[in-house]
VEXDREN-2710 file (C-alpha; in Angstrom, 1 decimal):
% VEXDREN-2710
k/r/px/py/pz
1/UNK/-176.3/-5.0/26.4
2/UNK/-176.7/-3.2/23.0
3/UNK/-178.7/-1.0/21.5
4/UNK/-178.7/-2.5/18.3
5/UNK/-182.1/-3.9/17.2
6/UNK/-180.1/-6.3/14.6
7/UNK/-177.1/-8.0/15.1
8/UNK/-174.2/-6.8/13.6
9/UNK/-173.1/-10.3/11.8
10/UNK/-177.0/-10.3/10.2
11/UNK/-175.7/-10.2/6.7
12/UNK/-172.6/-12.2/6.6
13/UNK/-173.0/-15.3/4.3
14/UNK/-174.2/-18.5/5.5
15/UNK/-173.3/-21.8/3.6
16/UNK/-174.1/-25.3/4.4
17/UNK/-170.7/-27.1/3.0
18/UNK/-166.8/-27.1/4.4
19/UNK/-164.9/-25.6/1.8
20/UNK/-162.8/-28.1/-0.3
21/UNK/-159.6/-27.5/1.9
22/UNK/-160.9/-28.7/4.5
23/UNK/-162.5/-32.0/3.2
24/UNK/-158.4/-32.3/2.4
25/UNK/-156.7/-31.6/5.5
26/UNK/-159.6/-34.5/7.1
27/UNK/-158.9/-36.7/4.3
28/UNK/-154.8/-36.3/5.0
29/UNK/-155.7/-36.5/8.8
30/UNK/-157.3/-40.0/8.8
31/UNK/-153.8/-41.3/6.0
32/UNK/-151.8/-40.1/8.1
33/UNK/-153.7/-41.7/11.3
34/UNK/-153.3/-45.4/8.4
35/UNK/-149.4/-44.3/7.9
36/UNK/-148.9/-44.1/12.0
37/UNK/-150.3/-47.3/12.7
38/UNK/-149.0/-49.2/10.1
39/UNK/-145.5/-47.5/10.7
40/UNK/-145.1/-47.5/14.3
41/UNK/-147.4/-50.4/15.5
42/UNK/-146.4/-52.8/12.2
43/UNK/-143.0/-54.5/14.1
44/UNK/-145.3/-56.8/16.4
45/UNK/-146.8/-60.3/15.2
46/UNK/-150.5/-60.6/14.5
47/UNK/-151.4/-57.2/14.1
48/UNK/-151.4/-57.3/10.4
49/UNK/-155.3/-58.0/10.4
50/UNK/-156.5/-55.8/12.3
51/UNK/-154.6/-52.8/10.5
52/UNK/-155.7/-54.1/7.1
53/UNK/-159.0/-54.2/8.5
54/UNK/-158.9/-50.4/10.0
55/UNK/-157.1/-49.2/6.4
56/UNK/-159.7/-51.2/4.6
57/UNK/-162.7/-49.0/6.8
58/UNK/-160.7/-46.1/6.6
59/UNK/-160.1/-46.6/2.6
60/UNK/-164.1/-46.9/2.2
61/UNK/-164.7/-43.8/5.0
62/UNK/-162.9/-41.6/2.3
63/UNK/-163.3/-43.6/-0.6
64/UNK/-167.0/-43.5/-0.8
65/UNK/-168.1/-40.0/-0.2
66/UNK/-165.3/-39.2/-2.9
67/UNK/-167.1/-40.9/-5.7
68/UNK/-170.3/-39.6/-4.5
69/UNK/-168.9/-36.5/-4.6
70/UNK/-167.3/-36.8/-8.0
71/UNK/-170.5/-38.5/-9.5
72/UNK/-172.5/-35.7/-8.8
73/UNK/-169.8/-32.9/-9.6
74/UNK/-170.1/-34.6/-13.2
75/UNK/-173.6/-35.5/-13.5
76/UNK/-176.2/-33.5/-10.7
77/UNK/-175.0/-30.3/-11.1
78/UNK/-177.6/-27.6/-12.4
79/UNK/-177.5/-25.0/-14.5
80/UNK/-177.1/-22.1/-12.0
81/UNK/-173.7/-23.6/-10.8
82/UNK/-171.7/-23.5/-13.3
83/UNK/-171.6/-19.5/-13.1
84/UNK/-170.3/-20.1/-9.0
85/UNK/-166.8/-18.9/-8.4
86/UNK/-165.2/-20.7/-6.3
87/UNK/-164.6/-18.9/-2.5
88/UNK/-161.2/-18.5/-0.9
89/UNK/-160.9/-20.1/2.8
90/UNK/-160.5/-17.0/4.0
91/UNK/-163.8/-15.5/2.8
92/UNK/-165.4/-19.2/3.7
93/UNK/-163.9/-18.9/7.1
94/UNK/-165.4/-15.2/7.8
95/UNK/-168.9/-16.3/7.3
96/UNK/-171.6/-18.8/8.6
97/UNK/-172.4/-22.5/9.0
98/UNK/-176.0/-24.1/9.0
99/UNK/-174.7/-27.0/11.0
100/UNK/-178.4/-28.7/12.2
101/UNK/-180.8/-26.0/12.1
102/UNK/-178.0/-24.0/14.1
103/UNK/-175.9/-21.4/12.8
104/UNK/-171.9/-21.5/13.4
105/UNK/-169.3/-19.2/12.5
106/UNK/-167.4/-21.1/9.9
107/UNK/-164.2/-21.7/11.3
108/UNK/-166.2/-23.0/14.3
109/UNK/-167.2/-25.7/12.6
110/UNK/-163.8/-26.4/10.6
111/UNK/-162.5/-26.4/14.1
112/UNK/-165.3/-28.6/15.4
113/UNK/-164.7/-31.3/12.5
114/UNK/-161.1/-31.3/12.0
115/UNK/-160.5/-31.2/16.1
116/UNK/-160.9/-34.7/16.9
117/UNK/-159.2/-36.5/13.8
118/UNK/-156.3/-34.0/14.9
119/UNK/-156.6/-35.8/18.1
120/UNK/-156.4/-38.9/17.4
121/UNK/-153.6/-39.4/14.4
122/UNK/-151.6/-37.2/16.3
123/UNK/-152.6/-39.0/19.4
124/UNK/-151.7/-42.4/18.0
125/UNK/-148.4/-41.1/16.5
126/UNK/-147.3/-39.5/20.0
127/UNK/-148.6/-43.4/21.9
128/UNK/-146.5/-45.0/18.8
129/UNK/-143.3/-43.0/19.0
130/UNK/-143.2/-43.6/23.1
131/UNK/-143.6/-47.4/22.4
132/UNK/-140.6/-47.5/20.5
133/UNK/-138.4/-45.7/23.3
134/UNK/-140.4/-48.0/25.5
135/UNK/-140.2/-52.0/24.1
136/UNK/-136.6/-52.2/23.9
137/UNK/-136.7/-51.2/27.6
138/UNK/-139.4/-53.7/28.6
139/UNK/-138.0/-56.8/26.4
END
């Protein structure tokens, strides 16, 4: 136990958005997830619905908070914005998160977003490659 009366992280900044870089590496993770499945599950008949159908979701997933995004990057910015620098990922990931009236470390809550999509492009590319060692095995 400590003797501090306040914590020793009490003045580290807190932010309530992922820094741009990561918004990119989840964006890349769920293309490449659309590349894998397309690539390494394409060689089979009648799957070419149901993958147009996943790239299709997957298309408006991204595609939609993007042009939000953009839309008010153009348009609903205020006046005290402009003056913002923009924050390396370093200096992002040393601070805090308001993630749901809680407070995360930063790279806690990268971690928490990014963990999962990790999981399951790389997941389906790992299931994909061992099918192709597999069929010619089982046919």
């Amino acid at each position: 136990m400590s003797n501090q009366v306040i914590p020793s992280n009490h003045n580290r900044p807190h932010r309530d958005q992922f820094h741009p870089l990561i918004y990119r590496v989840a964006g890349g993770l769920a293309v490449w997830f659309a590349l894998s499945a397309w690539i390494l599950f394409d060689h089979q008949g009648y799957i070419e619905l149901p993958l147009t159908f996943i790239t299709i979701l997957l298309l408006m997933a991204l595609g939609i908070p993007w042009i939000l995004w953009r839309q008010w990057h153009k348009y609903g910015r205020s006046g005290q914005d402009d003056g913002q620098k923009a924050v390396s990922l370093r200096d992002w990931g040393n601070g805090d998160m308001d993630v749901w009236g809680a407070r995360l470390h930063s790279s806690d809550a990268a971690i928490n977003m990014l963990l999962p999509l990790a999981a399951v492009s790389f997941g389906l590319t790992a299931i994909g490659i061992v099918l192709l060692f597999i069929e010619p095995a089982v046919a």
